[in-house]
C-alpha positions in Angstrom: -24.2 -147.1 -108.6 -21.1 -147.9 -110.3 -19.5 -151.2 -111.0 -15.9 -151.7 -109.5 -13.8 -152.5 -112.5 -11.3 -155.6 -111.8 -7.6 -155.5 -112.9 -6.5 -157.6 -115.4 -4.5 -159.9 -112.9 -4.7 -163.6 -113.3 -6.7 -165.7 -110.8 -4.9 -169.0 -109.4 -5.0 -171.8 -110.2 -6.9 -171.8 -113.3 -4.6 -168.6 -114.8 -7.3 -166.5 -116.4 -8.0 -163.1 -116.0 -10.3 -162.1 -113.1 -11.3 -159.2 -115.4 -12.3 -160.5 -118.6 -11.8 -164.2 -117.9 -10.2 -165.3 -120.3 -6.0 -167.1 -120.3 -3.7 -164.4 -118.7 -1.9 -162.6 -119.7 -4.5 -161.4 -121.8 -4.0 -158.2 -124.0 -4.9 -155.6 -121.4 -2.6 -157.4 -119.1 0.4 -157.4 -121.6 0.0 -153.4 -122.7 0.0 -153.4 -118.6 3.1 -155.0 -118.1 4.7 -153.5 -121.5 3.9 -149.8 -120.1 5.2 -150.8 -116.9 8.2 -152.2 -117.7 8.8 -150.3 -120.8 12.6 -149.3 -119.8 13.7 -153.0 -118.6 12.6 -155.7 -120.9 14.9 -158.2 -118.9 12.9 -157.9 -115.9 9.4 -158.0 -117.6 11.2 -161.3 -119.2 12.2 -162.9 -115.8 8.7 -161.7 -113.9 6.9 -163.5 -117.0 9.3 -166.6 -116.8 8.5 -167.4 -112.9 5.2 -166.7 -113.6 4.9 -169.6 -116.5 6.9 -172.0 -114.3 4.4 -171.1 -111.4 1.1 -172.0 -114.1 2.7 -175.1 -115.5 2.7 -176.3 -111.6 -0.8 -175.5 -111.0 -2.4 -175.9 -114.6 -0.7 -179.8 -114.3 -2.5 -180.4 -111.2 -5.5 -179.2 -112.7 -5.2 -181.6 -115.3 -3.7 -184.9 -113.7 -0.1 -183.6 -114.3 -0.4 -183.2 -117.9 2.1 -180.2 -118.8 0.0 -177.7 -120.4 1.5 -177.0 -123.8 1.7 -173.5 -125.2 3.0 -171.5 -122.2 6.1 -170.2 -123.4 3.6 -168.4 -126.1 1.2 -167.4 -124.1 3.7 -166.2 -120.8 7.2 -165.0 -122.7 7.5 -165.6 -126.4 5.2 -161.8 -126.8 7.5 -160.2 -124.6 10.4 -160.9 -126.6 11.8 -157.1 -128.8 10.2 -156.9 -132.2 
């Protein structure tokens, strides 16, 4: 029988991946999102944007409502042209 592989999608509220469990986006999720937005940059850059704002919300009530730091890394700062 074969195993049902998960997509690299992040699991709420804890943002990790509910594939490899580790912090999302991890780096199947970003060649993901790069292949799928590879003609509009802006929009991968907005998507990503919301989606930090929405894990500093929930990562801060995970944690008392200490601000996680390190999210602009870990959500936009990759998405950014090289």
């Amino acid at each position: 029988m074969s195993r049902r592989r998960l997509p690299h999608l992040p699991t709420r509220p804890t943002w990790r991946c509910q594939a490899c469990g580790i912090a999302w986006p991890c780096s199947p999720a970003k060649l993901m999102l790069l292949g799928e937005y590879r003609n509009n940059r802006t929009a991968l850059l907005v998507y990503l944007a919301t989606l930090r704002d929405e894990a500093a919300v929930q990562l801060a009530e995970l944690d008392g409502g200490t601000q996680p730091d390190g999210l602009i890394e870990r959500f936009t700062a990759w998405a950014h042209h090289r």
